[in-house]
VOSE-128260 format. One record per residue (C-alpha): y, z, x. Coordinates in steps of 0.001 Angstrom, whole numbers, plus 500000, padded with zeros to 6 digits. Each point is the difference from the previous one (the first is absolute). Example, Ala and Ser with C-alpha at 12.3 -4.5 7.8 and 13.67 -1.06 7.14 Angstrom:
VOSE-128260
495500507800512300 503440499340501370 
END
This chain:
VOSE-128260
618873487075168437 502702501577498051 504049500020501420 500787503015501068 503006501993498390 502684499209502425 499182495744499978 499971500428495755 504036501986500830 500864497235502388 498628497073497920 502495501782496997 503408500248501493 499692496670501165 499623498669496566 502844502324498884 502090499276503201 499340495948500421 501827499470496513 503083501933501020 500402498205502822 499506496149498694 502563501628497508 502476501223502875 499546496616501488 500823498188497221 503241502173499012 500633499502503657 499744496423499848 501788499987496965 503615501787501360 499492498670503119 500045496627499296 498960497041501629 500059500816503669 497646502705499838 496976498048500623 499448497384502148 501335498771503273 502768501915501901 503572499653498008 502800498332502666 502253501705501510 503321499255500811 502126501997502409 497151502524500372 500126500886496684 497554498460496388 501214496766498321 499993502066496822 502441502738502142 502713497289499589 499053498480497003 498675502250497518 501712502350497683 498710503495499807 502992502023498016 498952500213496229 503355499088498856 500757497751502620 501405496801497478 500261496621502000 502338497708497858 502660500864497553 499735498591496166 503007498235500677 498261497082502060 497578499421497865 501182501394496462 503394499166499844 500508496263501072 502223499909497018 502825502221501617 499812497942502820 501024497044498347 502569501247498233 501887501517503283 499798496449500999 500716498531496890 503287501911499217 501024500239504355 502263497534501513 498757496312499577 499587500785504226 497592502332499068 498196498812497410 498034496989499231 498075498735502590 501117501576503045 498250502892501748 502099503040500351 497876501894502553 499495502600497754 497185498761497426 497203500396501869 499806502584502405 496562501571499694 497960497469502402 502003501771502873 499373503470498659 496260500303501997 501111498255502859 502958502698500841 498120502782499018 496330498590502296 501093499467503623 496439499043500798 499130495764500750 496888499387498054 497161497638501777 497821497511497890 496718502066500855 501665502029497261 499542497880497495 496563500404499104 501013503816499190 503182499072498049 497555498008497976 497584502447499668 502334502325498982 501816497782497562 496244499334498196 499637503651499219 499190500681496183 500092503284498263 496432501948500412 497794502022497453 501501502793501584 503851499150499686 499117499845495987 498584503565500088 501811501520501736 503398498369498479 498343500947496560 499313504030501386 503378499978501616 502009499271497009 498542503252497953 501092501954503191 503475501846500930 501451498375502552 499724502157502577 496354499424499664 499744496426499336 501176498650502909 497091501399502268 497932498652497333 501725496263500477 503066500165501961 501161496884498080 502852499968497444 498896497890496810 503358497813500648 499085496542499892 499926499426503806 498852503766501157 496160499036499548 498071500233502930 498911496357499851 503948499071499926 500641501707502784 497819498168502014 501270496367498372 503531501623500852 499130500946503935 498283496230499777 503429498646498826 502039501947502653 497815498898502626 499911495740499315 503798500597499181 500507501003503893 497633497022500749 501709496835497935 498985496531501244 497314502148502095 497928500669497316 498914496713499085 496513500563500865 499757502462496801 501334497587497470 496138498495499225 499034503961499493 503162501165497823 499913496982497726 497107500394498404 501068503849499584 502688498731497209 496887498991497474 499347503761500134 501097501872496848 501246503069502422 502280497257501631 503481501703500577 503346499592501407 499229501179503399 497664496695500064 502137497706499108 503023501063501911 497912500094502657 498940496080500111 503623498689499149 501171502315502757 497175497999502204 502615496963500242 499597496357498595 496057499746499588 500124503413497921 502875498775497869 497908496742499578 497292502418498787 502069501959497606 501283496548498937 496545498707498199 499832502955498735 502900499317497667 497996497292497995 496263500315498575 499717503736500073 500556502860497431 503000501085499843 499094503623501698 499997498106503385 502896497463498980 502099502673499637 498796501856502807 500575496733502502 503398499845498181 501524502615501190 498540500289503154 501486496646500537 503616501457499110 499915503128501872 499123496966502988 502740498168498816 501458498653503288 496451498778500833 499405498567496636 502294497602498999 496937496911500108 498534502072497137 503051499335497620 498613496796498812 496742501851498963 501911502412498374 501985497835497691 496614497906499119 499413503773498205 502756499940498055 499377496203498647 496187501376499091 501831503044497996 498182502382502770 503683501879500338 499719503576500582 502089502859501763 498737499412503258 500011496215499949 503938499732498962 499914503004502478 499083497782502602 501939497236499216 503096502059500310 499566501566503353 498793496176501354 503245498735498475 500798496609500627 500243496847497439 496925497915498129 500986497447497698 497251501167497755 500938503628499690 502892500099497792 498574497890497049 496612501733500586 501808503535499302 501749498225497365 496967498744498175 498414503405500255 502392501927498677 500295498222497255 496388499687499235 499411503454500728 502795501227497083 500238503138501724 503176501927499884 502765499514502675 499642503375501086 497097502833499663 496813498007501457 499997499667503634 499086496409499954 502846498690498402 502162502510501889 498673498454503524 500163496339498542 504071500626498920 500110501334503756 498570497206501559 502503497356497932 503463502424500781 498878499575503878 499693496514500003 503856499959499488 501004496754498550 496499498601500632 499351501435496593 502531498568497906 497503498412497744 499270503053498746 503258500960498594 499562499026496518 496907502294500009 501558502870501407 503057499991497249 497461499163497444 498010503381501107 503604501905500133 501098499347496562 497035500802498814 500476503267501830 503139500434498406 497827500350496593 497476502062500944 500057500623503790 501148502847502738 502349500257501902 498167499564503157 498263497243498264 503531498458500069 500956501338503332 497035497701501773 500695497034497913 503824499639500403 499822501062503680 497413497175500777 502085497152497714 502819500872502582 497943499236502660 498589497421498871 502615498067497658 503689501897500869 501740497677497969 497642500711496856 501059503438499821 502391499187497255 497421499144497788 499017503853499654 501709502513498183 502280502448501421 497571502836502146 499243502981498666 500329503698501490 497096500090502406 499757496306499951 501587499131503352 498077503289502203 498467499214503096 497306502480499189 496555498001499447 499573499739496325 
END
């Protein structure tokens, strides 16, 4: 028996209709993120987890360079402030952002969140976030944003976003979120691994620092760095990590973040001083220009007299400024000898114009 005309017209916008709509589903999937399928989202206060958590503004921005990007000026507020205000002592002003989610979420988070916050903090970009961040770019941007409402910043990707409303929600939780730190370690192998992670566990309490801690020795250095400065942005929280931290700089594993940490810890190691000696003069790298040496000359000024050993190194470096240096070059050198060694400062020539600024170098 042959199908009649209207099954043959049925049987053909199904096949043309069936496609569109796995394709729907997937774009739907895709901006929706990860609560779309599965079991019912919590709610808290009558309204979605994700209500409270999640960022939905295109340009909404969640952290400022500055806490991240510019450890340097940091230290040298502290380095050049009143000996009260410097060194090791906390000035209540360093570290402000693990309050910022708290004030701003009035909402008490249960622990039969957690296996959301997790979920959410595993998402990875899609086949879809790629195309449509490729199609969105060729676009005016009036138009791209209904194409992918994302901005190409490096945390406005839709996968961010849900690490970030992840991070916001074990911030509010602390100590409570133990249960998650099995899950959220083995997240930091992960090559999409990010600050939102890592914050995240040190902001956990002692068993996340712990956490972040071995992951300071026997990894790359992607996910040293990225424990690193987790660890300082924790700083009050993270003081058993010093010791970890100082073991990097013996290895020669300095970087940015590292020193970075080590200078919002504070605190004294007898193994720190000659270990930033030893590298820096290994490393041959100019006193000023590479932020490694800039961080390392940091660290020494704010361990105050701690540090004298290195005053022969530092005049060394400043006379050989004097050849062929800068004046900021000069600036960071002969303002960390006076920390460090006051009653070496005769040993250095008369300061040039610029030489005595408190503007970082």
């Amino acid at each position: 028996m042959l199908p009649n005309r209207a099954t043959t017209r049925t049987a053909s916008t199904w096949r043309r209709v069936v496609p569109i709509l796995i394709l729907l589903l997937l774009v739907a999937g895709g901006l929706g993120g990860p609560h779309l399928f599965g079991p019912p989202e919590p709610t808290m206060e009558g309204q979605p987890l994700s209500v409270w958590l999640h960022a939905v503004d295109p340009d909404d921005y969640w952290i400022p360079n500055d806490v991240y990007g510019h450890i340097h000026d940091e230290l040298w507020v502290r380095l050049i402030g009143p000996s009260e205000v410097s060194g090791t002592t906390t000035d209540g002003t360093r570290n402000p952002w693990s309050a910022i989610w708290s004030q701003g979420t009035q909402v008490r988070l249960g622990t039969h969140t957690l296996p959301w916050l997790i979920r959410w903090m595993e998402t990875r970009p899609t086949g879809w976030d790629r195309v449509a961040g490729s199609i969105s770019r060729w676009l005016p941007a009036s138009l791209a944003r209904h194409v992918y409402p994302y901005s190409e910043m490096a945390w406005g990707s839709r996968a961010t976003r849900w690490h970030i409303a992840a991070f916001r929600g074990l911030s509010l939780m602390g100590t409570n979120a133990e249960p998650a730190l099995p899950a959220l370690s083995q997240l930091l192998a992960r090559d999409d691994a990010d600050l939102p992670l890592t914050w995240a566990i040190a902001q956990i309490g002692p068993s996340g620092v712990a956490v972040l801690t071995r992951e300071l020795s026997g990894t790359t250095v992607e996910r040293r760095d990225r424990a690193a400065l987790a660890l300082g942005l924790e700083y009050k929280e993270s003081a058993g990590a010093m010791p970890a931290l100082v073991e990097c700089v013996e290895r020669g594993e300095v970087s940015y973040h590292v020193l970075g940490a080590i200078g919002r810890i504070g605190g004294t190691d007898a193994r720190l001083v000659p270990a930033l000696i030893r590298w820096l003069e290994s490393t041959n790298a100019p006193a000023h220009g590479t932020m490694g040496a800039d961080m390392a000359l940091l660290l020494l000024g704010l361990q105050r007299d701690g540090a004298r050993a290195a005053a022969p190194f530092v005049i060394r470096q400043h006379r050989a400024a004097c050849l062929s240096g800068t004046d900021a070059e000069r600036r960071l050198l002969r303002r960390v000898l006076l920390h460090i060694s006051p009653d070496d400062m005769g040993k250095l020539p008369p300061a040039q114009a610029g030489e005595e600024s408190d503007d970082w170098p």
